[in-house]
C-alpha positions, -999 to 999 in steps of 0.1 A, spaced: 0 0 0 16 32 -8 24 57 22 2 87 20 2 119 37 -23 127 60 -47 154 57 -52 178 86 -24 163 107 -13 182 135 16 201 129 53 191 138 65 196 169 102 195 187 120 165 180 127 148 218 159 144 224 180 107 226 159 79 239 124 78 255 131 86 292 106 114 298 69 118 309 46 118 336 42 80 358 78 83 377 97 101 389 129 84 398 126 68 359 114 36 370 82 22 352 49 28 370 14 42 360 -17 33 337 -10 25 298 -30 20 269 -17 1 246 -36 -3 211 -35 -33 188 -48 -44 156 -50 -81 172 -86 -87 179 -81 -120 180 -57 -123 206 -75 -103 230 -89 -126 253 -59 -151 254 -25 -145 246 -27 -102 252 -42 -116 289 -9 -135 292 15 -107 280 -1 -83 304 -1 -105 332 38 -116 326 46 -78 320 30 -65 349 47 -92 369 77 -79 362 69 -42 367 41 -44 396 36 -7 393 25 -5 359 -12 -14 345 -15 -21 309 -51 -18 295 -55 -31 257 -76 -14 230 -83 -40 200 -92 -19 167 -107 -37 140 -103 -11 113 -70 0 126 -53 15 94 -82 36 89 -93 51 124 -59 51 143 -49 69 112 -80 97 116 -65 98 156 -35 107 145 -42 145 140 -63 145 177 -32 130 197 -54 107 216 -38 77 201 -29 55 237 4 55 247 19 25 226 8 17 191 14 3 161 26 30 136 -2 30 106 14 25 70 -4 56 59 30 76 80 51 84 58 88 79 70 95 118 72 60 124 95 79 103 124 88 126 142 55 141 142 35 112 156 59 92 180 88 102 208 124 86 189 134 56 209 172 59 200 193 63 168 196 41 141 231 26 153 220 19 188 187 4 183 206 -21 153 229 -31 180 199 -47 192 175 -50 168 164 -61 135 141 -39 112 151 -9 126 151 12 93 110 3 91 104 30 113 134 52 113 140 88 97 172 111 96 192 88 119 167 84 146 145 52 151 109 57 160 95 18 164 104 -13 168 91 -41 151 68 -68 166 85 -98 145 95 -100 114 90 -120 82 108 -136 51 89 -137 16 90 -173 -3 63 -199 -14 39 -215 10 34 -251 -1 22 -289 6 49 -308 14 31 -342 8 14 -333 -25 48 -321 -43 68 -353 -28 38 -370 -46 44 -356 -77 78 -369 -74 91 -336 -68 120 -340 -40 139 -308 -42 139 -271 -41 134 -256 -75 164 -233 -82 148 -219 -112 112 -202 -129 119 -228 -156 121 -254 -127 95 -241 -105 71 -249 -140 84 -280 -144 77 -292 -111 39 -278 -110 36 -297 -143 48 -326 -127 19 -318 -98 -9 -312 -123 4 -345 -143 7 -366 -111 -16 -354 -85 -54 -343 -83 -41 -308 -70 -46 -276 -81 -6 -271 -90 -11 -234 -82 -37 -213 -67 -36 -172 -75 -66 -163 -50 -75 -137 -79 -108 -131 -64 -103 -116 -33 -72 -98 -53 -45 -87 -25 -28 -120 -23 -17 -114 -57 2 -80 -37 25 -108 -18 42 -115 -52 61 -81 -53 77 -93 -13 100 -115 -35 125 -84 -46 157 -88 -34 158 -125 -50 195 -116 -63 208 -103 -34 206 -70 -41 197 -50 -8 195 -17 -34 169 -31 -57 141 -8 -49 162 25 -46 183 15 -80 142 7 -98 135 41 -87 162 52 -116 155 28 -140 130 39 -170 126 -5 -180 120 -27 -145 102 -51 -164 130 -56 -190 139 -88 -193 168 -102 -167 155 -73 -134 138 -88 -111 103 -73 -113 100 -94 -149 111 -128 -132 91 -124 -106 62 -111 -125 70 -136 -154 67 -162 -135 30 -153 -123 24 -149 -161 36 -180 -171 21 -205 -146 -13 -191 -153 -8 -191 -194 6 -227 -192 -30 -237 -172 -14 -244 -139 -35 -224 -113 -69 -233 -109 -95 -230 -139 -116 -198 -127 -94 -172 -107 -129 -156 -107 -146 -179 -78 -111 -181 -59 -116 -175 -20 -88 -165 7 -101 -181 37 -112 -212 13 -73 -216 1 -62 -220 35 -81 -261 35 -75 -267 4 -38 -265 4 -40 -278 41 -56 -309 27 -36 -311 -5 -66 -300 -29 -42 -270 -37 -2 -272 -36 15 -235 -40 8 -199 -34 31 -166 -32 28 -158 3 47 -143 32 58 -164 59 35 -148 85 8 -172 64 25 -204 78 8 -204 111 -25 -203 97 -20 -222 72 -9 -250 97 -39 -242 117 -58 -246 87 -51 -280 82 -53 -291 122 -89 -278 115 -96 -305 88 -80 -333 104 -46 -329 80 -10 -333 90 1 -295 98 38 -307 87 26 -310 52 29 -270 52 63 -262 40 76 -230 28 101 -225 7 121 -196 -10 113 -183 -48 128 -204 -72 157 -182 -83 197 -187 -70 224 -160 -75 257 -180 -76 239 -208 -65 224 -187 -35 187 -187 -26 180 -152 -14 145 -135 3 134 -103 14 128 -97 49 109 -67 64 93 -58 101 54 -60 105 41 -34 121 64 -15 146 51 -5 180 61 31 191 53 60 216 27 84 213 43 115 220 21 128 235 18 101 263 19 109 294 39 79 310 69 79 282 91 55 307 60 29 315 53 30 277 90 20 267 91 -2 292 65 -24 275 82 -20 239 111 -37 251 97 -67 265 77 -69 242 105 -72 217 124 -95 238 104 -108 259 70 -116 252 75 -145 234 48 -130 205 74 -136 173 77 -173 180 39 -175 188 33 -160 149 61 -189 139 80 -152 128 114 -142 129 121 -124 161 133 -88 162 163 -93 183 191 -98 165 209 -125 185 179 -144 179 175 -179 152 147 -181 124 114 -201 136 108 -236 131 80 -226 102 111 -213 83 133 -248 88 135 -253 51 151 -218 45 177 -229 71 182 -260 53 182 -246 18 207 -219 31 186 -193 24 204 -159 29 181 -127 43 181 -96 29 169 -62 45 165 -34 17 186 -7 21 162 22 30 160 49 7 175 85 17 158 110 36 154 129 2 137 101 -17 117 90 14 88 86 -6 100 84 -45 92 48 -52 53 50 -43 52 84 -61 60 68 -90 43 40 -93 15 63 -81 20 86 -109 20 54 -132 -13 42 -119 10 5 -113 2 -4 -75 30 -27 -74 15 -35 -38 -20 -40 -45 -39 -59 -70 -51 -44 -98 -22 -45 -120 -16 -83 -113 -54 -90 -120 -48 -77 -154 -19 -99 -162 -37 -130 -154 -62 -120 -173 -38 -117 -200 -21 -148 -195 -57 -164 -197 -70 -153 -225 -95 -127 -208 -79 -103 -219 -62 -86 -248 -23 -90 -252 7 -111 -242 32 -111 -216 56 -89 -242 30 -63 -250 23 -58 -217 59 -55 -201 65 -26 -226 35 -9 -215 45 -13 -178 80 -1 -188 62 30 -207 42 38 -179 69 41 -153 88 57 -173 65 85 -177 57 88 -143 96 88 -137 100 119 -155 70 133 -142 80 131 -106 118 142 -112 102 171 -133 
């Protein structure tokens, strides 16, 4: 989702100084007081957030934690942003743009101190200073049944697009499985295709597109990965009408097999494994793997922070609040709960990721743009009416790719490449 700025928020105030010590609760700087802390996990309300609190406030006996579950979080935490009454911990909303950090949330260190510590610091970071930390972390791959491809005779990793075919062939030939399953329908799973960048290595892909008038020229990554989508779908291997697809449907059928692959990040693992305790399956027939491409024989695969907690700075109990950040973090336990990739940095990958540690499948944080061009990637693709992290876009080239639509994979490539590179020039004009 591209970062928008928001309208009628307040106005910036004075950066705070080093890391969060200040505000009201204490005196001598140790943790006491009342804190709201809001969350976009309704789910977890009534059982694990109940466990967290009562292990926190263990720990500090003066503080009280109260939760506030959102169920449209993006959209009204967002609309509080501009009132300041926000709680005292939040998640920070992907409508915050990087440079309105400093606006919204009290820094919690700079960006050298806080990666000392922690991963995905430069999620939530502008001009040196760090303003959340993440909650876990994920990796970007292929979620898969295990049992269905070892069925199709398919016993290793594809290293390859041209392999990765090959072996859903094989899965269509030799199974009753849907080799591949797009979930067109409800249209942003298609968005979890563009988490595969980074699948050379290259920690600078996003700043370096930002440059380039051609991404979808043959041999950069946005035409393998997007290729690949094409070709699966032209070559019949995803299921016969994208149109009746259903999200919460594709969790049992690839839990039971009736489906074998989707492009998904690795926070789906969990449910997916739930999924299929639900319908009686084998939960270790959900494997993930990493995208079928190798540089110098290399699998590589982006990894990013969900959503950062951070300080309202407005709060009035600044030490209480911190407090909880960091044991959350480090702490809590919540990362391994997800089956995610913890934020400390000392810390190992998750079980749910044990093929990426046997594949030897290296992680790669992007390289955060400067201040400067903050926002330059989403204003392009903005400009070029591409939402490389939404849906539309894809929907169109599965459409192509099955015949619903007018063109080929070529023809449509070059009109991607013209439109960004019009909206290049436009936004550098």
């Amino acid at each position: 989702m591209a970062k928008k700025h928001i309208a009628g928020a307040m106005a910036a105030a004075l950066l705070l100084a080093g890391c969060s010590t200040g505000g009201g609760g204490s005196d001598s700087g140790n943790p006491s007081g009342d804190i709201t802390v809001l969350t976009n996990r309704t789910d977890l309300l009534e059982t694990d957030f109940k466990d967290y609190k009562a292990a926190f406030e263990k720990e500090y006996p003066d503080v009280n934690v109260e939760f506030e579950a959102i169920t449209d979080y993006e959209g009204e935490v967002t609309t509080r942003l501009s009132t300041g009454s926000y709680g005292d911990v939040l998640a920070i909303p992907a409508s915050v743009s990087l440079d309105q950090l400093p606006q919204f949330f009290e820094p919690l260190g700079t960006v050298d101190e806080l990666k000392a510590k922690y991963r995905y610091v430069d999620k939530a970071a502008f001009d040196g200073t760090g303003y959340g930390m993440a909650t876990f972390g994920g990796a970007n791959g292929l979620l898969y049944n295990k049992r269905v491809w070892e069925e199709a005779g398919v016993t290793e990793l594809p290293t390859s697009p041209e392999q990765f075919l090959e072996d859903l062939q094989a899965i269509k030939d030799n199974t009753d499985a849907i080799p591949y399953y797009t979930n067109y329908a409800d249209g942003w799973p298609l968005s979890q295709w563009q988490g595969n960048r980074a699948i050379t290595g290259n920690a600078d892909t996003v700043n370096e597109m930002n440059f380039e008038d051609a991404p979808w020229s043959e041999g950069n990554e946005q035409h393998v990965i997007d290729g690949l989508l094409f070709d699966i779908v032209a070559n019949g291997l995803s299921e016969d009408d994208p149109l009746t697809t259903a999200w919460e449907g594709s969790k049992g059928l690839i839990a039971t097999g009736d489906a074998a692959t989707a492009a998904l990040g690795s926070w789906s693992i969990v449910q997916f494994q739930q999924a299929a305790e639900d319908a009686g399956a084998d939960p270790a027939d959900i494997g993930y793997m990493p995208f079928p491409y190798q540089e110098d024989g290399t699998f590589f695969s982006q990894t990013a922070g969900d959503f950062s907690n951070a300080i309202n700075k407005n709060s009035d109990n600044k030490v209480a609040a911190r407090a909880w950040i960091d044991w959350f973090a480090e702490e809590s336990g919540f990362a391994e709960s997800q089956g995610s990739i913890p934020p400390t940095v000392d810390s190992e990958l998750p079980a749910t990721l044990a093929g990426f540690t046997e594949a030897g499948v290296e992680l790669v944080e992007l390289t955060p743009a400067p201040a400067e061009e903050a926002t330059l990637n989403s204003d392009i693709y903005n400009e070029a009416e591409i939402d490389l992290f939404g849906q539309i876009y894809r929907q169109k080239l599965v459409d192509i790719a099955r015949g619903a639509a007018d063109g080929d994979k070529k023809s449509y490539f070059e009109e991607l490449n013209t439109r960004w590179a019009e909206a290049r020039a436009e936004v550098s004009s």
